[in-house]
C-alpha positions as a Markdown table, in Angstrom:
| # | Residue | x | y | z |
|---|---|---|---|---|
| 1 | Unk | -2.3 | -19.7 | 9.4 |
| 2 | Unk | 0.1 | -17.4 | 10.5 |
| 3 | Unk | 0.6 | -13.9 | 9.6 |
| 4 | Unk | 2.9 | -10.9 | 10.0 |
| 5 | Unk | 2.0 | -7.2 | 9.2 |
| 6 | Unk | 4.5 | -4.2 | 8.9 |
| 7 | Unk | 3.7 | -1.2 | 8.6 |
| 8 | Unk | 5.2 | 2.3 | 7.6 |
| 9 | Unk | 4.0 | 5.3 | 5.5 |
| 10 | Unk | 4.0 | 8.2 | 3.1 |
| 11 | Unk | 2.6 | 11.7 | 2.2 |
| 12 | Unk | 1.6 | 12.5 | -1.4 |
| 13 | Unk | -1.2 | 14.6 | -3.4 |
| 14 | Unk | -3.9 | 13.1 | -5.7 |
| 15 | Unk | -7.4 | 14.4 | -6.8 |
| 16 | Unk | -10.5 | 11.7 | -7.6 |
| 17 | Unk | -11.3 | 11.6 | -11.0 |
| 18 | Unk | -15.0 | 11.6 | -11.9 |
| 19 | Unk | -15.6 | 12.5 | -8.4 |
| 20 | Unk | -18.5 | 15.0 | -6.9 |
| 21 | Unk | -16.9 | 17.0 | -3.8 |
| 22 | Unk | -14.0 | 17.6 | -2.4 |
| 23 | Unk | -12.2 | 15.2 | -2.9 |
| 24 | Unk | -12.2 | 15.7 | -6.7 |
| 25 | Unk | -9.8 | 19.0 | -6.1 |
| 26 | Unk | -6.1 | 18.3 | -5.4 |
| 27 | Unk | -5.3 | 17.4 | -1.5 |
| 28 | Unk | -2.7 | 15.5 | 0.5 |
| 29 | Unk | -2.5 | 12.8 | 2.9 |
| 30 | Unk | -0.4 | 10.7 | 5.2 |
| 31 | Unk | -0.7 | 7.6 | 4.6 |
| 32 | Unk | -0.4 | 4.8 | 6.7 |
| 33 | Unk | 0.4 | 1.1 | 5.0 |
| 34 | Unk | -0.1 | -2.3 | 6.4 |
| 35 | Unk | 1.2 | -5.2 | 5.0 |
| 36 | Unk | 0.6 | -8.6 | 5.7 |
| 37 | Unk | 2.3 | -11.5 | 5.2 |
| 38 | Unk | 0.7 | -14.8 | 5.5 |
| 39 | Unk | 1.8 | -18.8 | 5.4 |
| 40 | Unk | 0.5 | -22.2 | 6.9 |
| 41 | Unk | 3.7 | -22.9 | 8.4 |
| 42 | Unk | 6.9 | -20.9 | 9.6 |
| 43 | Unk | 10.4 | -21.1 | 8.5 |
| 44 | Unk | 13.4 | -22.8 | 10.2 |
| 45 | Unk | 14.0 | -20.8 | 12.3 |
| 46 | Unk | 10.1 | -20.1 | 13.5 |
| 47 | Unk | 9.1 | -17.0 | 11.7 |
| 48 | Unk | 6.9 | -16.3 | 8.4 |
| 49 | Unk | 9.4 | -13.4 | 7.1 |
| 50 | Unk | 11.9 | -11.5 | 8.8 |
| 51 | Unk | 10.1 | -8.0 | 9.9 |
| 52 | Unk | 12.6 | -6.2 | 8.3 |
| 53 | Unk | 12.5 | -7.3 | 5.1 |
| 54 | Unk | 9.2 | -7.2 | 4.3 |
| 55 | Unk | 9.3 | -3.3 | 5.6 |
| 56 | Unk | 12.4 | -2.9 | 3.5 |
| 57 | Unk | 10.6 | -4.3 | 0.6 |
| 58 | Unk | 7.9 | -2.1 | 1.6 |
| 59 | Unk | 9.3 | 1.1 | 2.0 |
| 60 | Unk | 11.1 | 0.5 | -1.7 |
| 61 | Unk | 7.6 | 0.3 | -3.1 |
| 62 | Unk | 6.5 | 3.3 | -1.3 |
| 63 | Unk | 9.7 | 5.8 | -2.4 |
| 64 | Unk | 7.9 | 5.6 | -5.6 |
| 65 | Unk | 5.0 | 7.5 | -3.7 |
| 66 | Unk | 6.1 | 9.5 | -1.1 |
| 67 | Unk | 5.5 | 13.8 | -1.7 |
| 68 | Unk | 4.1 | 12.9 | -5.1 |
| 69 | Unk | 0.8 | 14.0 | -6.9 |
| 70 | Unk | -0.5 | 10.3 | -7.1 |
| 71 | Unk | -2.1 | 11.4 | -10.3 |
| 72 | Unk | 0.8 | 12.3 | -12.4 |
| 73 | Unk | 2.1 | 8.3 | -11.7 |
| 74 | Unk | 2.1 | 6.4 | -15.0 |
| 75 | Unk | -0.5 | 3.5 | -13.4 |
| 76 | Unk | -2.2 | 6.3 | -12.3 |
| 77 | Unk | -2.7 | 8.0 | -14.9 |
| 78 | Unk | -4.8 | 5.2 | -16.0 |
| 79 | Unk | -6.3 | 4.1 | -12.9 |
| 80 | Unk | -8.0 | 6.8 | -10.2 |
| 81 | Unk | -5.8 | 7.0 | -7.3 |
| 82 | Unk | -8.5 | 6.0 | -5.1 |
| 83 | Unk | -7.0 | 4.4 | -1.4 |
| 84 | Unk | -8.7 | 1.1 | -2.7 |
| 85 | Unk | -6.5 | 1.6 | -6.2 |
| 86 | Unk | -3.4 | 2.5 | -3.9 |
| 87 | Unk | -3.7 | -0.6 | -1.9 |
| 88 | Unk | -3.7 | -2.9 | -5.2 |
| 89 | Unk | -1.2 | -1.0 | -6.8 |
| 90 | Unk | 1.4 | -1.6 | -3.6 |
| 91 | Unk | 0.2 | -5.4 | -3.4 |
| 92 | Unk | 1.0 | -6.0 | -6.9 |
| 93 | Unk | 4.5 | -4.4 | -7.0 |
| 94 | Unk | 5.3 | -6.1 | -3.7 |
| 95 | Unk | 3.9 | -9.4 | -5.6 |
| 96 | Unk | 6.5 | -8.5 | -8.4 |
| 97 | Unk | 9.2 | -8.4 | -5.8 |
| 98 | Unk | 8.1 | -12.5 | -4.9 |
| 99 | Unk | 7.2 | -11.5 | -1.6 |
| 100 | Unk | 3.9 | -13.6 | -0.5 |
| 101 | Unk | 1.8 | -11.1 | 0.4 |
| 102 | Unk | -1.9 | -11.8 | 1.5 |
| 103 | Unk | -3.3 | -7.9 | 2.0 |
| 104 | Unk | -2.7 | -4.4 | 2.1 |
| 105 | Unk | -4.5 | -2.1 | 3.5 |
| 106 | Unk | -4.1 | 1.8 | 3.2 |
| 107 | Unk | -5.2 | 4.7 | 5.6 |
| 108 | Unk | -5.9 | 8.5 | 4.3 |
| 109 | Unk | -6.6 | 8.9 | 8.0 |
| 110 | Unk | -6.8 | 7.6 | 11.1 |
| 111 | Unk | -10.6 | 6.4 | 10.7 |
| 112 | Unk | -11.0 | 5.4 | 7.3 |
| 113 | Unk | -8.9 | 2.3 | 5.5 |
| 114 | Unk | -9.1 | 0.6 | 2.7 |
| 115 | Unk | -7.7 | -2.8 | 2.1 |
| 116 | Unk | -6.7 | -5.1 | -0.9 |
| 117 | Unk | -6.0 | -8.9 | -0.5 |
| 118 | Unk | -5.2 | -10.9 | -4.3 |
């Protein structure tokens, strides 16, 4: 199997619903996205997907996002804006675009990630 990952990034606010601590006030992050793009064989040309863009398809997905309150965003209003919830949420609109994506992982900081493969 071969595999790609890209990765790029975004600030925004959000508050844990139902959450005990800190984390259930308002706070920000920067987040930092990996995507990764996965097939049993390459292209043509050699490659799974062109770096680019997959990180252009990316970076559409994470406009949506960026110097937001997380929690004021239609899907998540329904669904806590946990980094778990993030990750499926950027999977599944990257799915919608048809690119073949095999995880995403997110990072609120530099030592804790969460990650989210269909």
């Amino acid at each position: 199997m071969y595999e790609i990952e890209v990765f790029s990034n975004f600030s925004s606010a959000h508050n844990l619903r139902g959450y005990k601590g800190k984390c259930e006030n308002i706070h920000g992050h920067n987040w930092k996205v990996g995507v990764t793009v996965s097939s049993g064989k390459l292209n043509k040309i050699g490659i799974v997907a062109d770096f680019r863009d997959v990180k252009r398809l990316l970076n559409g997905v994470l406009k949506k996002l960026d110097h937001r309150d997380l929690n004021k965003i239609a899907y998540f209003k329904k669904v806590n804006p946990t980094s778990e919830n993030i990750a499926k949420f950027i999977y599944d609109e990257l799915r919608r675009k048809k690119l073949s994506v095999s995880s995403v992982s997110v990072r609120e900081t530099e030592d804790s990630k969460a990650a989210y493969s269909g």
